[in-house]
PQR file of N, CA, C, O and H, with PARSE charges and radii, in Angstrom:
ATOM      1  N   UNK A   1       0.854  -1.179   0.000 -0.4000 1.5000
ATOM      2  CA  UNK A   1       0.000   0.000   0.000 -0.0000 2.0000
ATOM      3  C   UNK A   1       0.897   1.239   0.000  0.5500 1.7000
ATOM      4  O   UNK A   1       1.837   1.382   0.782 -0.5500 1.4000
ATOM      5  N   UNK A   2       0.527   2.153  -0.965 -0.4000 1.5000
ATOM      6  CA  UNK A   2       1.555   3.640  -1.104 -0.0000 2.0000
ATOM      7  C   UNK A   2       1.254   4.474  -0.058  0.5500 1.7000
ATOM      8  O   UNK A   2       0.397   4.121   0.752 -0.5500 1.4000
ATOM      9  H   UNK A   2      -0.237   2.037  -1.601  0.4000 1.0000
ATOM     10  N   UNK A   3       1.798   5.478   0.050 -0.4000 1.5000
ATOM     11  CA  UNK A   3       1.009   6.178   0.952 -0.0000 2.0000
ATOM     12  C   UNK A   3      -0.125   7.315   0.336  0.5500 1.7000
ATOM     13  O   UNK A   3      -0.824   7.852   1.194 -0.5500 1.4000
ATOM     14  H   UNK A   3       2.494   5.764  -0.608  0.4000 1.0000
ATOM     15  N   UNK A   4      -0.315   7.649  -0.854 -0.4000 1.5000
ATOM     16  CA  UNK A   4      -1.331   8.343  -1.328 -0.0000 2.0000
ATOM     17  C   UNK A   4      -2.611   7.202  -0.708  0.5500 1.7000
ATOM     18  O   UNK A   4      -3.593   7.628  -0.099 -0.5500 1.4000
ATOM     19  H   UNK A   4       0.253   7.212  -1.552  0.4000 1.0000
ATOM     20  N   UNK A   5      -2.368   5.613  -1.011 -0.4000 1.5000
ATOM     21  CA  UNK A   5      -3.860   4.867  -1.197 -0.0000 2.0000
ATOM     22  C   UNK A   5      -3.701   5.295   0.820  0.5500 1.7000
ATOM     23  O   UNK A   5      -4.662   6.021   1.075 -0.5500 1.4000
ATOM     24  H   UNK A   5      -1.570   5.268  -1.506  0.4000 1.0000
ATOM     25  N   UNK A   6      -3.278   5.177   1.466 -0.4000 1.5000
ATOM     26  CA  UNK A   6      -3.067   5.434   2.707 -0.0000 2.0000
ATOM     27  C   UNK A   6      -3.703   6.259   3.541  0.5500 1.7000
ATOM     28  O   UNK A   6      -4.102   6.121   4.697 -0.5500 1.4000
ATOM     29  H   UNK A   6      -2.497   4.588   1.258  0.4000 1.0000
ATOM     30  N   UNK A   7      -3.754   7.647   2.336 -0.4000 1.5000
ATOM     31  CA  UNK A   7      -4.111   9.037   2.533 -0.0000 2.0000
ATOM     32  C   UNK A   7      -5.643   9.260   2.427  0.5500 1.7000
ATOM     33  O   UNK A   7      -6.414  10.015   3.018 -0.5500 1.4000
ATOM     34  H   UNK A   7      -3.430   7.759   1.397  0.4000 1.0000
ATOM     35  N   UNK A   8      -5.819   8.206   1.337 -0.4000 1.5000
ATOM     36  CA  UNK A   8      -7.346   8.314   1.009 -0.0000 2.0000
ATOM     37  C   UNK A   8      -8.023   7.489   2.086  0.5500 1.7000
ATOM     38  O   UNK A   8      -9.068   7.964   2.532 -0.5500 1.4000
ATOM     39  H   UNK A   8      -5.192   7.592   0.857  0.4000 1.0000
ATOM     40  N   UNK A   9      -7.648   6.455   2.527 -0.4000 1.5000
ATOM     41  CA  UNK A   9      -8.721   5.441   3.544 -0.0000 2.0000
ATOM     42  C   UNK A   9      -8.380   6.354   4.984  0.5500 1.7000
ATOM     43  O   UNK A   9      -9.085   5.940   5.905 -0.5500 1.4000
ATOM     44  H   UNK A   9      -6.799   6.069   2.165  0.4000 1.0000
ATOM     45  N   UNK A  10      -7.685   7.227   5.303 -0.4000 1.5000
ATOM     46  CA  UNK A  10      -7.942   7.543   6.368 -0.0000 2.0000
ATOM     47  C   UNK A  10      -8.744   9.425   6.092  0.5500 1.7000
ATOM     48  O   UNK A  10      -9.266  10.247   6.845 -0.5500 1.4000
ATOM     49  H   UNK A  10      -7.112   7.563   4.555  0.4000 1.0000
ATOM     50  N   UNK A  11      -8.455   9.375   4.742 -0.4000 1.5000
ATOM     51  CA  UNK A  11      -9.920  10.613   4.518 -0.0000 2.0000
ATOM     52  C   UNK A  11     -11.166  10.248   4.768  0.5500 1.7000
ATOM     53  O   UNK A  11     -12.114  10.690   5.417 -0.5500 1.4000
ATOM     54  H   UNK A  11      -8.031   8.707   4.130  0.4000 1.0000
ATOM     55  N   UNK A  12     -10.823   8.887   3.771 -0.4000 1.5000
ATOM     56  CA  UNK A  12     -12.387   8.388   4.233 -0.0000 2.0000
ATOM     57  C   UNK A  12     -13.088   7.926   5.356  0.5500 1.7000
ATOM     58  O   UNK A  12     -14.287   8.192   5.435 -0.5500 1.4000
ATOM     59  H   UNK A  12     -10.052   8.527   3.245  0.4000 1.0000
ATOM     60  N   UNK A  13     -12.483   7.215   6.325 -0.4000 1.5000
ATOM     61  CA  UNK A  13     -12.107   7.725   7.723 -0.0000 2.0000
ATOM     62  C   UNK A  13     -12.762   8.762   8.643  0.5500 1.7000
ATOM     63  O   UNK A  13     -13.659   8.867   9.480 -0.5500 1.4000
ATOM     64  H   UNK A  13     -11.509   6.999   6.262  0.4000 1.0000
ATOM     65  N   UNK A  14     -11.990   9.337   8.136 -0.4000 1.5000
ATOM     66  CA  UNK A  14     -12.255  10.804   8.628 -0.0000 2.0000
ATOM     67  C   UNK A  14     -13.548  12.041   8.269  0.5500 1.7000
ATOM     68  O   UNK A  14     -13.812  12.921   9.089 -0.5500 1.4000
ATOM     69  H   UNK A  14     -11.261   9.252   7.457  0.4000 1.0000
ATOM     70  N   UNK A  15     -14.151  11.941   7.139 -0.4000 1.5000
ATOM     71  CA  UNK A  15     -15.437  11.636   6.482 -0.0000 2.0000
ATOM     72  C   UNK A  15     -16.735  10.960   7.787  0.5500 1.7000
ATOM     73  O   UNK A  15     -17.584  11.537   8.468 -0.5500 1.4000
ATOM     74  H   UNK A  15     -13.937  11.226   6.474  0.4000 1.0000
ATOM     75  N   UNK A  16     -16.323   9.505   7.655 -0.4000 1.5000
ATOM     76  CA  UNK A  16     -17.325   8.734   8.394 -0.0000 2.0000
ATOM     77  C   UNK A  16     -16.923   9.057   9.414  0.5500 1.7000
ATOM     78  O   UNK A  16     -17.703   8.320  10.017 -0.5500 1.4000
ATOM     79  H   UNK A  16     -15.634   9.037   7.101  0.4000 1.0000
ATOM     80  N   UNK A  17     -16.128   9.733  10.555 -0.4000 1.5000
ATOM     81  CA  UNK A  17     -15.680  10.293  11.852 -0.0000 2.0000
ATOM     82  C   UNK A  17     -16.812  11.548  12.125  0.5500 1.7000
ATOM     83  O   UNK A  17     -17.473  11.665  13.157 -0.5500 1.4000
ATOM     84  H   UNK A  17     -15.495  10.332  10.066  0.4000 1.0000
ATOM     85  N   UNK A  18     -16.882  12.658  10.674 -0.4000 1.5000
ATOM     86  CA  UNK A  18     -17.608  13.438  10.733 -0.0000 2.0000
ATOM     87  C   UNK A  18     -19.276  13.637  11.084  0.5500 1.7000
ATOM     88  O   UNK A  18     -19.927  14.374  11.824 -0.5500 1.4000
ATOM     89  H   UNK A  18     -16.346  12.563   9.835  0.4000 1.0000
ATOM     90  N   UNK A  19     -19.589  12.488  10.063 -0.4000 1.5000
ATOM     91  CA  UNK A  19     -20.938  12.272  10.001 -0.0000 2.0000
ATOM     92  C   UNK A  19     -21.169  11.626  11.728  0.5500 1.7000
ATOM     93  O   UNK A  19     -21.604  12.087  12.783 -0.5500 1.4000
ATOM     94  H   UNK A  19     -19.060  11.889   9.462  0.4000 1.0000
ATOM     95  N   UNK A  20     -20.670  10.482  11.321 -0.4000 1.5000
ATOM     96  CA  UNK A  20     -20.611   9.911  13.297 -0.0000 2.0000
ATOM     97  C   UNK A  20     -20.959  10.955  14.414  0.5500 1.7000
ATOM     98  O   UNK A  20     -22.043  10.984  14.997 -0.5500 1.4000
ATOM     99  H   UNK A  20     -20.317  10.107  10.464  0.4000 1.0000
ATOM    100  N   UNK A  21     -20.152  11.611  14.591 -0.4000 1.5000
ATOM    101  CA  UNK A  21     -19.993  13.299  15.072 -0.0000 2.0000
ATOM    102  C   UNK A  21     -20.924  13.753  14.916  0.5500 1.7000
ATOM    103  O   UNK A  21     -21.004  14.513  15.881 -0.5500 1.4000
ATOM    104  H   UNK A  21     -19.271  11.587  14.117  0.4000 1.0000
ATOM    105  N   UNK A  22     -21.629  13.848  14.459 -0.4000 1.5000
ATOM    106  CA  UNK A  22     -22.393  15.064  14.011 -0.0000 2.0000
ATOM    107  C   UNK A  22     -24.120  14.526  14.443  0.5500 1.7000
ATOM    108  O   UNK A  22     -25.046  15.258  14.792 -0.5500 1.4000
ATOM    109  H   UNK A  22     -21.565  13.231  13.674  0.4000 1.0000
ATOM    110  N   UNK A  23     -24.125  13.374  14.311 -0.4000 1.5000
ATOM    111  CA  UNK A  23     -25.061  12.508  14.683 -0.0000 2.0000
ATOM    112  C   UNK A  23     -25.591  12.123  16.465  0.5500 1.7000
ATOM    113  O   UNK A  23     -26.653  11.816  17.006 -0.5500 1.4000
ATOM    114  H   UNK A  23     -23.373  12.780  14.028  0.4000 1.0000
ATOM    115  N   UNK A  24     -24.243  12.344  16.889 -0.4000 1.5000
ATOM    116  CA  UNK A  24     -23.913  12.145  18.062 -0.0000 2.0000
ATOM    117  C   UNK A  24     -24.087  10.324  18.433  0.5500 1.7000
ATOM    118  O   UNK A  24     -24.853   9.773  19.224 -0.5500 1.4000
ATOM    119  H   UNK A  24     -23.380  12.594  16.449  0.4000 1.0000
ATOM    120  N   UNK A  25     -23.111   9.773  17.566 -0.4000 1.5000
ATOM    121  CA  UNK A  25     -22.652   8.336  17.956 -0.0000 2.0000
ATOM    122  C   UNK A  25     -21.302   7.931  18.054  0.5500 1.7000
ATOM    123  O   UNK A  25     -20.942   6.762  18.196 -0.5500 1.4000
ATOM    124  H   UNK A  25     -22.489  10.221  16.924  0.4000 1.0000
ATOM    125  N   UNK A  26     -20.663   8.782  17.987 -0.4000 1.5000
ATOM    126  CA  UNK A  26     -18.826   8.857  18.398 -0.0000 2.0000
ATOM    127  C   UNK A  26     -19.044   9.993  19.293  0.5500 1.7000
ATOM    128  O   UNK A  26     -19.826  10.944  19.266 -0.5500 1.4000
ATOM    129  H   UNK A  26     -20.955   9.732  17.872  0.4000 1.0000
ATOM    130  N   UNK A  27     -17.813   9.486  20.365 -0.4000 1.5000
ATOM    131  CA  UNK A  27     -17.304  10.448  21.292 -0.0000 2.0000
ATOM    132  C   UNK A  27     -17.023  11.732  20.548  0.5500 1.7000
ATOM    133  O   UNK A  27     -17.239  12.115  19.399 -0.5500 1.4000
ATOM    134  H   UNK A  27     -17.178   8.713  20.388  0.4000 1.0000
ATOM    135  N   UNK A  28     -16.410  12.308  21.726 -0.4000 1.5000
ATOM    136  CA  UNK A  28     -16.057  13.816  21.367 -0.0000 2.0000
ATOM    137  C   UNK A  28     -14.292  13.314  20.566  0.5500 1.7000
ATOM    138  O   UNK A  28     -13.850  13.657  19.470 -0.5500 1.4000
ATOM    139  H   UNK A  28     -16.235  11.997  22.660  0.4000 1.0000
ATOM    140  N   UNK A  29     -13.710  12.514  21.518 -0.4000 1.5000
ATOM    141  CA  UNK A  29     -12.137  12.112  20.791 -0.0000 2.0000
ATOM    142  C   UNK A  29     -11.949  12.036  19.579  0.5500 1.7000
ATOM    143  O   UNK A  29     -10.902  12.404  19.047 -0.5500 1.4000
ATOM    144  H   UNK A  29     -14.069  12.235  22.409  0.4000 1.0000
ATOM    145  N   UNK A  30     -13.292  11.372  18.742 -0.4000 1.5000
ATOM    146  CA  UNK A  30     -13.382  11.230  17.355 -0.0000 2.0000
ATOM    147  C   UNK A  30     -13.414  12.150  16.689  0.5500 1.7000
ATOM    148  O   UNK A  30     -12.789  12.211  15.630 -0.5500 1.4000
ATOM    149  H   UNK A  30     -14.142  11.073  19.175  0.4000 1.0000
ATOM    150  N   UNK A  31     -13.959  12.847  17.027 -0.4000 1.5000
ATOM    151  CA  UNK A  31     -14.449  14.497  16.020 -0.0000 2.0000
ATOM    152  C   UNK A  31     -13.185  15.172  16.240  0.5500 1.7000
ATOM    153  O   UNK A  31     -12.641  15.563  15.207 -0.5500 1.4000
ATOM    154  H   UNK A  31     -14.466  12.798  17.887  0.4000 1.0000
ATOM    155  N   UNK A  32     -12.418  15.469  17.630 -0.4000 1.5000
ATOM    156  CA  UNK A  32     -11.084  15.930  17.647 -0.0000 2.0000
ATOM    157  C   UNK A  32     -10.101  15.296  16.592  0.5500 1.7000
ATOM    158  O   UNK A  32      -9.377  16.064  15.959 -0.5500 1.4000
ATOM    159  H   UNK A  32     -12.860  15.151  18.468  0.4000 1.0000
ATOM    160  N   UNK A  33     -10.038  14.032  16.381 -0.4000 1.5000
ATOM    161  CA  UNK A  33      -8.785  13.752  15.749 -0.0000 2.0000
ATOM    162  C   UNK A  33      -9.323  13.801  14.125  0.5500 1.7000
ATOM    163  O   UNK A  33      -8.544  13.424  13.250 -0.5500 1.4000
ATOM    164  H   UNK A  33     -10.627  13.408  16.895  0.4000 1.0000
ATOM    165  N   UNK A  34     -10.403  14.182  13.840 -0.4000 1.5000
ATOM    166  CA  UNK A  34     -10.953  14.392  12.356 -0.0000 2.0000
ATOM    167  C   UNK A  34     -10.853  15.967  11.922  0.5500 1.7000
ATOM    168  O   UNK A  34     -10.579  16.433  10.816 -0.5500 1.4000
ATOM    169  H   UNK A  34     -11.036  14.489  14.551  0.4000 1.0000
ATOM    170  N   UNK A  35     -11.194  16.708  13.275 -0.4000 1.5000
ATOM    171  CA  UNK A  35     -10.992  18.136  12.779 -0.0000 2.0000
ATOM    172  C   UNK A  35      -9.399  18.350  12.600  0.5500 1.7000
ATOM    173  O   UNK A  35      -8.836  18.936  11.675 -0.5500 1.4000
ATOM    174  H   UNK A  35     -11.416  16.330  14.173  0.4000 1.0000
ATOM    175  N   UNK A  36      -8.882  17.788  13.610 -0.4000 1.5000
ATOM    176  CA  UNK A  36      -6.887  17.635  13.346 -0.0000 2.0000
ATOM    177  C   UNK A  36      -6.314  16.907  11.871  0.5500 1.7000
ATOM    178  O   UNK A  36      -5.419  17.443  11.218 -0.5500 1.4000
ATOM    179  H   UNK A  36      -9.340  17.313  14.361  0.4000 1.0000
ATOM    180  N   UNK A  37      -6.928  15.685  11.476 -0.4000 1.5000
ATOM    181  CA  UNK A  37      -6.559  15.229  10.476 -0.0000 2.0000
ATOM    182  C   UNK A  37      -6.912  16.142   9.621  0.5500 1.7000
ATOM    183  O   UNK A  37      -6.024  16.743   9.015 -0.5500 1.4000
ATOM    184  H   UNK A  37      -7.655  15.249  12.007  0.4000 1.0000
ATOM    185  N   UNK A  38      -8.755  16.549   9.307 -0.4000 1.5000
ATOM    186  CA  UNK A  38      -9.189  17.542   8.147 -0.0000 2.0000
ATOM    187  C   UNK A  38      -8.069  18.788   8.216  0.5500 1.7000
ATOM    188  O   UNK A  38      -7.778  19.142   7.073 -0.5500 1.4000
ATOM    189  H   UNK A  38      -9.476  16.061   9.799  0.4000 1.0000
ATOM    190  N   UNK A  39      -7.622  19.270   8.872 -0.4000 1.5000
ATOM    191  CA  UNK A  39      -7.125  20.619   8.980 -0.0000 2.0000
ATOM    192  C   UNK A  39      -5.472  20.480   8.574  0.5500 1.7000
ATOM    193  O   UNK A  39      -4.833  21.462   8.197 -0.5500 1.4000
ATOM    194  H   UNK A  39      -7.858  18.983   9.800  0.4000 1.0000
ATOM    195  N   UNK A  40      -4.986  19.381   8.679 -0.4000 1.5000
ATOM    196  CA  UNK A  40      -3.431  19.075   8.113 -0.0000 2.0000
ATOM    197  C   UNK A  40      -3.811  18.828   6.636  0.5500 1.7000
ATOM    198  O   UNK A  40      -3.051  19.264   5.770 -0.5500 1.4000
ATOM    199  H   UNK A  40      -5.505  18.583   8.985  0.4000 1.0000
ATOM    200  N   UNK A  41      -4.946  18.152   6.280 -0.4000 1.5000
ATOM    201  CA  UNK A  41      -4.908  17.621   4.783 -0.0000 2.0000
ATOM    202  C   UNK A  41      -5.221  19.001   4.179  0.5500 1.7000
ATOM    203  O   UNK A  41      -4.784  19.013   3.028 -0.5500 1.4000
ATOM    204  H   UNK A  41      -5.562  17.798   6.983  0.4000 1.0000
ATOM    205  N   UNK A  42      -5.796  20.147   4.497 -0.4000 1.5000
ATOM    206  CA  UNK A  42      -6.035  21.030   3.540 -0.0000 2.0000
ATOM    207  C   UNK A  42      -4.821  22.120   3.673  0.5500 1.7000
ATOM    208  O   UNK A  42      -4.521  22.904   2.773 -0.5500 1.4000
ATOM    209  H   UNK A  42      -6.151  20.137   5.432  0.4000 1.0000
ATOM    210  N   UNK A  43      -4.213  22.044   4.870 -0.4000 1.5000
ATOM    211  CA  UNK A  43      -2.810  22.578   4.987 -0.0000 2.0000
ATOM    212  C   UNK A  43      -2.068  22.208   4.059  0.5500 1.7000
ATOM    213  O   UNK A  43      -1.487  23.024   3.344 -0.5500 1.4000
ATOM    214  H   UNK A  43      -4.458  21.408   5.602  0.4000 1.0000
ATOM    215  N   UNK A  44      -1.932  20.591   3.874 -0.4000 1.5000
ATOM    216  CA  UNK A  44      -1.269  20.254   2.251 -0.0000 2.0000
ATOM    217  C   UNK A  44      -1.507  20.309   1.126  0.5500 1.7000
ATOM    218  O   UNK A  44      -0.872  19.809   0.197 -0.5500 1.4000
ATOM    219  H   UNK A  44      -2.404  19.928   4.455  0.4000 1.0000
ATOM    220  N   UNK A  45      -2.710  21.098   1.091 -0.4000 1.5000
ATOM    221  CA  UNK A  45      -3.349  21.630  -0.418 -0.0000 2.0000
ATOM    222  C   UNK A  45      -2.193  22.303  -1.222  0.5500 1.7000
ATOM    223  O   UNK A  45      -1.383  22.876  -0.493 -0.5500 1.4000
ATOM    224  H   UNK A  45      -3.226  21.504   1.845  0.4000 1.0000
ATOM    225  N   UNK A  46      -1.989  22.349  -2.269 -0.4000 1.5000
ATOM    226  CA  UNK A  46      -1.482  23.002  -3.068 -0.0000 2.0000
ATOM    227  C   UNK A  46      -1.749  24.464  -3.253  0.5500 1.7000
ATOM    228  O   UNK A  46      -0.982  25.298  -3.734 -0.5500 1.4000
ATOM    229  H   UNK A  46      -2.647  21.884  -2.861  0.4000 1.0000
ATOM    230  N   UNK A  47      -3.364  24.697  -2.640 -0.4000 1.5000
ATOM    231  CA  UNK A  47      -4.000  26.075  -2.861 -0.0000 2.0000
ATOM    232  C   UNK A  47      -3.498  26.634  -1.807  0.5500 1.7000
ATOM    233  O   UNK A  47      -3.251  27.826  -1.989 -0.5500 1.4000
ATOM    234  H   UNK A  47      -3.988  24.020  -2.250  0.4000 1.0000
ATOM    235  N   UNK A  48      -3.145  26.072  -0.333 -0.4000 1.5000
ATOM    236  CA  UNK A  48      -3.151  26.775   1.427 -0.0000 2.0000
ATOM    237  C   UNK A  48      -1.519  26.858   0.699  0.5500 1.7000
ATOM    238  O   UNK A  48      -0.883  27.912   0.678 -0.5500 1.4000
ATOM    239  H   UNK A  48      -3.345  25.104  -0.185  0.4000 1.0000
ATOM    240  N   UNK A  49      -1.071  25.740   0.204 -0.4000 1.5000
ATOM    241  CA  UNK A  49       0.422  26.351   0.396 -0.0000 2.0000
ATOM    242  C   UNK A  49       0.884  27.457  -0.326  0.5500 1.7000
ATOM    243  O   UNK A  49       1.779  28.209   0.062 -0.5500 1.4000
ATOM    244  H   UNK A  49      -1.587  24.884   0.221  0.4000 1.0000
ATOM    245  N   UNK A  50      -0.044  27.603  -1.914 -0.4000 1.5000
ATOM    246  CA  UNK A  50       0.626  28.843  -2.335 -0.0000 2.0000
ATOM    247  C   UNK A  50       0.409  30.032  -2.048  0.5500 1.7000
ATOM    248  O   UNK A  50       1.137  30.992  -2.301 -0.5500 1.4000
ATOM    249  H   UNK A  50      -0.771  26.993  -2.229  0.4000 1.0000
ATOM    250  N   UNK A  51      -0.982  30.024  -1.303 -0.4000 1.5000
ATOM    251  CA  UNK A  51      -1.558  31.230  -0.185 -0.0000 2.0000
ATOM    252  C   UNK A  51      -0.363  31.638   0.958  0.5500 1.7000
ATOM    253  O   UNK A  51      -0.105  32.762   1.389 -0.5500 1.4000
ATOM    254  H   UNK A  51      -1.574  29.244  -1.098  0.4000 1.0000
ATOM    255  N   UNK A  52       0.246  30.403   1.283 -0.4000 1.5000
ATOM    256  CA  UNK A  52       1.536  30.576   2.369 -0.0000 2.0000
ATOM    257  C   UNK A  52       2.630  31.147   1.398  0.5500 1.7000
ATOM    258  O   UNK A  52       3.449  31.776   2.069 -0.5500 1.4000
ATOM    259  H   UNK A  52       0.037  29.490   0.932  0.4000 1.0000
ATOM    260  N   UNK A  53       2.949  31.155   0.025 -0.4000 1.5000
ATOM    261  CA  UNK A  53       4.263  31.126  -0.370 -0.0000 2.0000
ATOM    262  C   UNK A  53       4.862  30.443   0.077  0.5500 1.7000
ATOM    263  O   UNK A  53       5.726  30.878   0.838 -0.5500 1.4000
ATOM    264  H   UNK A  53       2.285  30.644  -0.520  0.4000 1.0000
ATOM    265  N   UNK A  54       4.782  29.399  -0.076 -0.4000 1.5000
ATOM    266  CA  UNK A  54       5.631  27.764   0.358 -0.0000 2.0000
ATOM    267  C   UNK A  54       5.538  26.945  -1.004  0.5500 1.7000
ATOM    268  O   UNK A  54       6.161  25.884  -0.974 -0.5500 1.4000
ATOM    269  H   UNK A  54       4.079  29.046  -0.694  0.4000 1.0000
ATOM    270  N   UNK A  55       4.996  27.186  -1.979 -0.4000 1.5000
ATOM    271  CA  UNK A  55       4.987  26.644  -3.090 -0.0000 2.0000
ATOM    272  C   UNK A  55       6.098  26.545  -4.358  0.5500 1.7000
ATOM    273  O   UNK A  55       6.443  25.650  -5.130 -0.5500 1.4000
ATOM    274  H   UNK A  55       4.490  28.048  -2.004  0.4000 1.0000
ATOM    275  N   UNK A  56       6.482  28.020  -4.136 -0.4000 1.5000
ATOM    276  CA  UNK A  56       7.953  28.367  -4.848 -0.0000 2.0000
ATOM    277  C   UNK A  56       8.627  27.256  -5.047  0.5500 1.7000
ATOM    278  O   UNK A  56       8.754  26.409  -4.163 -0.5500 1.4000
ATOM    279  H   UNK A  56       6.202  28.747  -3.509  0.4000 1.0000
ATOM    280  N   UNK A  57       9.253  27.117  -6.529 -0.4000 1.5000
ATOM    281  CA  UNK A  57      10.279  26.255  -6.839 -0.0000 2.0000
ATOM    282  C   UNK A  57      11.704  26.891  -6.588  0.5500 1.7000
ATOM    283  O   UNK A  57      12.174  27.915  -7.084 -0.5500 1.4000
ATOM    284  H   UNK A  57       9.149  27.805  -7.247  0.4000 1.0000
ATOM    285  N   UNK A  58      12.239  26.048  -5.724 -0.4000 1.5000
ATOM    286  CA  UNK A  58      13.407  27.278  -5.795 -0.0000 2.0000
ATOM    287  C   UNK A  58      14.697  25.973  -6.858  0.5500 1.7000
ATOM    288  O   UNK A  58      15.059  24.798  -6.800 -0.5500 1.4000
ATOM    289  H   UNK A  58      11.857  25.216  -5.321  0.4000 1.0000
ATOM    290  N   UNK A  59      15.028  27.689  -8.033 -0.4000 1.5000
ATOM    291  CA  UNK A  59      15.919  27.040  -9.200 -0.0000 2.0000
ATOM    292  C   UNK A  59      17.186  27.373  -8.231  0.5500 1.7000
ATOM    293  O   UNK A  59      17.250  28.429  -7.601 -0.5500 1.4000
ATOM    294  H   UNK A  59      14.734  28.644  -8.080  0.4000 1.0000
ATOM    295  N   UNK A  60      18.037  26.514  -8.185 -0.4000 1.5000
ATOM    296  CA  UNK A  60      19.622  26.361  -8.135 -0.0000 2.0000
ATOM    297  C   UNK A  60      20.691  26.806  -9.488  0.5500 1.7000
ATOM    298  O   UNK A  60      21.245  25.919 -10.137 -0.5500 1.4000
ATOM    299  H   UNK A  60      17.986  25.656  -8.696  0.4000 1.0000
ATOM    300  N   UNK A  61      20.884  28.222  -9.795 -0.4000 1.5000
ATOM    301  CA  UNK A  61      22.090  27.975 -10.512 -0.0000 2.0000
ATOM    302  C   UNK A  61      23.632  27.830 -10.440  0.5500 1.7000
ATOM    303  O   UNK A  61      24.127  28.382  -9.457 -0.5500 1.4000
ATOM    304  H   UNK A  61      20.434  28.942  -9.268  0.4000 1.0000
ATOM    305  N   UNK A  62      24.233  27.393 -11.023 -0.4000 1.5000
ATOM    306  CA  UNK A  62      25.770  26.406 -10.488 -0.0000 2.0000
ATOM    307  C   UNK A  62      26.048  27.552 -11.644  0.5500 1.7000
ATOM    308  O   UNK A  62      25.511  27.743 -12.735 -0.5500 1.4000
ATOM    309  H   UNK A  62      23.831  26.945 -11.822  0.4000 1.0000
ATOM    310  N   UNK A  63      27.210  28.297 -10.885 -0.4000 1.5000
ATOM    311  CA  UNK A  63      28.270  29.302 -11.490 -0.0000 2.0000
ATOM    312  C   UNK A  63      28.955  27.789 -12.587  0.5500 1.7000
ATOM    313  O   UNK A  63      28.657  26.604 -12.436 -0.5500 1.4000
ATOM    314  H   UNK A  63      27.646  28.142  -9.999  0.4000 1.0000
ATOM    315  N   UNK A  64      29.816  28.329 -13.533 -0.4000 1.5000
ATOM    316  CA  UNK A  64      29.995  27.795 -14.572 -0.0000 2.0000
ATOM    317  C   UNK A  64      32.024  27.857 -14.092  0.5500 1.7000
ATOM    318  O   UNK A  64      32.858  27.396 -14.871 -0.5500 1.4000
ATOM    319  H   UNK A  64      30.059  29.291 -13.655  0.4000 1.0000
TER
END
């Protein structure tokens, strides 16, 4: 298993953590570690990071 397929079963996870939650049939612990997981995965968005300027490629040029 890669870690992208990794990434997705504990979205999905985290998904059914929500609904659970929200329903009130999971603890409160559950909804904590879903709002923590949800909130790192959109931190690794491509969109939050270039909002951060963390996206930059940084080019290396080698004097000659």
């Amino acid at each position: 298993m890669n870690i992208e397929h990794g990434k997705q079963i504990l979205d999905g996870l985290s998904m059914a953590t929500v609904v659970g939650a929200l329903v009130d049939v999971l603890p409160a612990l559950a909804a904590i570690f879903t709002i923590v997981w949800t909130g790192i995965r959109i931190y690794e968005t491509k969109t939050v990071q270039k909002w951060l300027g963390k996206d930059k490629k940084r080019i290396i040029v080698e004097d000659e």
